[in-house]
GUBA-452836 format. One record per residue: residue number from 0; x, y, z of N, C-alpha, C in turn. Coordinates in nm, 4 decimals. Atoms other than C-alpha are relative to their C-alpha. Example, Ala and Ser with C-alpha at 12.3 -4.5 7.8 and 13.67 -1.06 7.14 Angstrom:
BEGIN
- 0  0.0890  -0.1190  0.0000  1.2300  -0.4500  0.7800  0.0900  0.1200  0.0000
- 1  -0.0820  -0.1190  -0.0060  1.3670  -0.1060  0.7140  -0.0770  0.1090  0.0730
//
This chain:
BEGIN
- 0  -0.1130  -0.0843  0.0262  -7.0110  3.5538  -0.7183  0.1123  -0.0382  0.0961
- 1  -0.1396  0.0178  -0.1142  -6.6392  3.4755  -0.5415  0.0791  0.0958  -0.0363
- 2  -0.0727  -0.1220  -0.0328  -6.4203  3.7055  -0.4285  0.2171  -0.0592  -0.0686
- 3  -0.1451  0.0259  0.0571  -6.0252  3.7049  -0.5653  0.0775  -0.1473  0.1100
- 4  -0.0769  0.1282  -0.0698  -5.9388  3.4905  -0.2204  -0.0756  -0.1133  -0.0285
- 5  0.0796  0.1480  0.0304  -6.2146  3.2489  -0.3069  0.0619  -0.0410  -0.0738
- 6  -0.1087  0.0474  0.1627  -6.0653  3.1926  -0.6573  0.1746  -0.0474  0.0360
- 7  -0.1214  0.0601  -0.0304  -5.7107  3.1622  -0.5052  -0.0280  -0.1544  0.0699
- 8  -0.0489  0.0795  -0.0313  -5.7613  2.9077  -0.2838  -0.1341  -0.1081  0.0780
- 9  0.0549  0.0780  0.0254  -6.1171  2.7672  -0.4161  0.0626  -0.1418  -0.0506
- 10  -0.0335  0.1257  0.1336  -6.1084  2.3795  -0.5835  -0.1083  0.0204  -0.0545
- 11  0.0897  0.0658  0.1193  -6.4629  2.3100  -0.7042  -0.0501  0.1372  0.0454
- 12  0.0167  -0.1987  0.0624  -6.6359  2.6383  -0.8612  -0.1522  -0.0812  -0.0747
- 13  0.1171  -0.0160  0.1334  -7.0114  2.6483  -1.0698  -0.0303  0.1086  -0.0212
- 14  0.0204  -0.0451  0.0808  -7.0639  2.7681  -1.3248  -0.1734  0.0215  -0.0436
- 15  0.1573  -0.0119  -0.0051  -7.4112  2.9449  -1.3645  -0.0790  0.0107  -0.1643
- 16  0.0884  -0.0087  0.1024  -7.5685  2.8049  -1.7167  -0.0989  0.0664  -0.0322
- 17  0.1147  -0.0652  0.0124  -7.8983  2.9113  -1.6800  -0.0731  0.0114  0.1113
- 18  0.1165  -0.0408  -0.1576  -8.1617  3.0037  -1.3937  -0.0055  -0.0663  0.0632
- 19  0.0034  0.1049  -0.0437  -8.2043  2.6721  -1.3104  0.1174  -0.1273  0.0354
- 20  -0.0837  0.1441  0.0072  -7.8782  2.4650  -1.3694  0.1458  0.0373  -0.0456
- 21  -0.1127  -0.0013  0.0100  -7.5244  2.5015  -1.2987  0.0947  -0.1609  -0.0427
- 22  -0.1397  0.0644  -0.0100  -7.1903  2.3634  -1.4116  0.0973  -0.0186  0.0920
- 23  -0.0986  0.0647  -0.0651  -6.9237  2.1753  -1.2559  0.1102  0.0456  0.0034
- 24  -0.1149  -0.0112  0.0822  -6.5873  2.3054  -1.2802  0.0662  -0.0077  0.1240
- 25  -0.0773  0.0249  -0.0768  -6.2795  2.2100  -1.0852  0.1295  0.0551  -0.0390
- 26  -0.1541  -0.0486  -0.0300  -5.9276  2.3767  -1.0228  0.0863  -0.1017  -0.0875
- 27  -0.1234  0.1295  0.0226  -5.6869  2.2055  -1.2611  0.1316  0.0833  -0.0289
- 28  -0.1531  -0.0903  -0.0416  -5.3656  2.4418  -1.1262  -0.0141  0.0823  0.0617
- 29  0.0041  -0.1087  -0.0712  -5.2404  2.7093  -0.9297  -0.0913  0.1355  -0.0955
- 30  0.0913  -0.1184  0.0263  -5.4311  3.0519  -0.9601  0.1353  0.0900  -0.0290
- 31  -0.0966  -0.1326  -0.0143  -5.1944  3.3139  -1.1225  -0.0444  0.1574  0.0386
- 32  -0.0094  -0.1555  -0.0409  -5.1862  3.6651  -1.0146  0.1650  0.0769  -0.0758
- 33  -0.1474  -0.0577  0.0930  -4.9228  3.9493  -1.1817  -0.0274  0.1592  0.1476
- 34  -0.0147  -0.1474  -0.1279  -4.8009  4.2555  -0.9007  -0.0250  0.1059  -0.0860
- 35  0.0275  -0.1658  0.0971  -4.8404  4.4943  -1.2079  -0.1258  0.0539  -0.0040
- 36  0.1859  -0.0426  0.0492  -5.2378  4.4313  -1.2218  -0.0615  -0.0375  0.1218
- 37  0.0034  0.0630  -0.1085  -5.2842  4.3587  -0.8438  -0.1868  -0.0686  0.0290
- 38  0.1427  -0.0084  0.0058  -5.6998  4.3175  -0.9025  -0.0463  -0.1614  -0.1281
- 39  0.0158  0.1291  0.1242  -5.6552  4.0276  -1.1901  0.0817  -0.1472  0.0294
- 40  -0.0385  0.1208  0.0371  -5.6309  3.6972  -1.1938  -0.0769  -0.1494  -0.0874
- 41  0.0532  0.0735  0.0837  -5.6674  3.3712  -1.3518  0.0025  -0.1403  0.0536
- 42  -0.0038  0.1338  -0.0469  -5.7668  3.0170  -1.2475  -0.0386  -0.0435  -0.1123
- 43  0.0199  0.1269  0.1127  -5.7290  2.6976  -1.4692  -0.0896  -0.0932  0.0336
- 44  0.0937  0.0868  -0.0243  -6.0406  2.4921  -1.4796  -0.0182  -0.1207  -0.0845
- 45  0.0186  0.1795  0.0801  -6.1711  2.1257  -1.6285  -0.1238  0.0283  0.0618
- 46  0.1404  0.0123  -0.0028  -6.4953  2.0863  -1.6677  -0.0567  -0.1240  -0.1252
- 47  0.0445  0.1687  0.1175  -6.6667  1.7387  -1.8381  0.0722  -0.0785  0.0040
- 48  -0.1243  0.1328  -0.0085  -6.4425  1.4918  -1.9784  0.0767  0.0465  -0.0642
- 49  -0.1285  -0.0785  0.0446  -6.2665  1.7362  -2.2167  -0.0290  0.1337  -0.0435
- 50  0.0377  -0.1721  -0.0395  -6.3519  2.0625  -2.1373  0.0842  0.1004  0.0687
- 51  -0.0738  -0.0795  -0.0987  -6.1012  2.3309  -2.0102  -0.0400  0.1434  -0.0359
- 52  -0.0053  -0.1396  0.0037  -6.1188  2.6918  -1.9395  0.0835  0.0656  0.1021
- 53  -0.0614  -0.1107  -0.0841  -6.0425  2.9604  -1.7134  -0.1180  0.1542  0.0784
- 54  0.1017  -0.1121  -0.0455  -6.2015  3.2099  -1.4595  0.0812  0.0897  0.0147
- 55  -0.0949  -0.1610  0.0013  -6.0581  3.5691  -1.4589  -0.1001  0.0937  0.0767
- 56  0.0654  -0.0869  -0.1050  -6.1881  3.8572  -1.2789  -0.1351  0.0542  -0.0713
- 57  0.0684  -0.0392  0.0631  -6.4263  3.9225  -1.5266  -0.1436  -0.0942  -0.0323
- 58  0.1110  0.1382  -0.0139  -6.6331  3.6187  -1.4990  -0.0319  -0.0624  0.1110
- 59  -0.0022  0.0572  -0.1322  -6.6859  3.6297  -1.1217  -0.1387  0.0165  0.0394
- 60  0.1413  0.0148  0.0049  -7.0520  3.7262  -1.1641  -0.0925  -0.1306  0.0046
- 61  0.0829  0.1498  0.1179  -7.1474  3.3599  -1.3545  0.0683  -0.0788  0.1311
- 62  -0.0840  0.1207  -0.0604  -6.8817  3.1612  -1.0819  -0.0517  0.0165  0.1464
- 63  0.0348  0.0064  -0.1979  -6.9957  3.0778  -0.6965  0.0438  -0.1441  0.0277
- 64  -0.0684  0.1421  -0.0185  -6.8062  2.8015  -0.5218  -0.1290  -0.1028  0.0203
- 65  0.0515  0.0889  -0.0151  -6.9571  2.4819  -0.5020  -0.0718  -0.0022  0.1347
- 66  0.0759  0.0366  -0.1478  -7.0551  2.4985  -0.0835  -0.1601  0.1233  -0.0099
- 67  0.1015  -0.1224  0.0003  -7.2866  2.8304  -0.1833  -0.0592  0.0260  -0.0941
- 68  0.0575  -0.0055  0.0826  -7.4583  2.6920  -0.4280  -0.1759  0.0340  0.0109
- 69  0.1756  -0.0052  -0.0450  -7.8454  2.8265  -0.4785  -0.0901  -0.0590  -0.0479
- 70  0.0641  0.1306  0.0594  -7.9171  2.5628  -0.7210  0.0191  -0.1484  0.0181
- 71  0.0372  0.1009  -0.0197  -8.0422  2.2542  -0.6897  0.0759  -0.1266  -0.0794
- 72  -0.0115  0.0372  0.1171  -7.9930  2.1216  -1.0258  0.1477  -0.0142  -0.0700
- 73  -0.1551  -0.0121  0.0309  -7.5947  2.0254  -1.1129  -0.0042  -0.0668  -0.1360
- 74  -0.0628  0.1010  0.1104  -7.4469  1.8846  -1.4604  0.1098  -0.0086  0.0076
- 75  -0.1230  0.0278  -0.0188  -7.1458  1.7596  -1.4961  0.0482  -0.0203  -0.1066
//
């Protein structure tokens, strides 16, 4: 799980597939934030070779940076 400052001013992020075996995902832009919703934000990710998404506050359960990882097992 990362916290809103992790997500600001994380780069590499996984993504927790399954029990055993996280995803890769890397920062591809700044992290927005809005002063109206001071609790939300959104980072732009890349993941694979053409894979993009996004982590929001709502998907901070599944995301733990890359240094605090508890798996072993990476894909990319």
């Amino acid at each position: 799980m990362i916290t809103k400052l992790q997500a600001i001013e994380g780069r590499d992020f996984h993504y927790k597939r399954s029990a055993t075996a996280c995803e890769k995902w890397r920062r591809n832009g700044a992290t927005q934030t809005w002063k109206t919703r001071p609790n939300d934000f959104r980072v732009p990710v890349k993941y694979g070779l053409y894979g993009y998404g996004q982590i929001r506050e709502t998907d901070v359960g599944d995301v733990h940076l890359e240094s605090e990882c508890p798996h072993r097992v990476v894909t990319q």
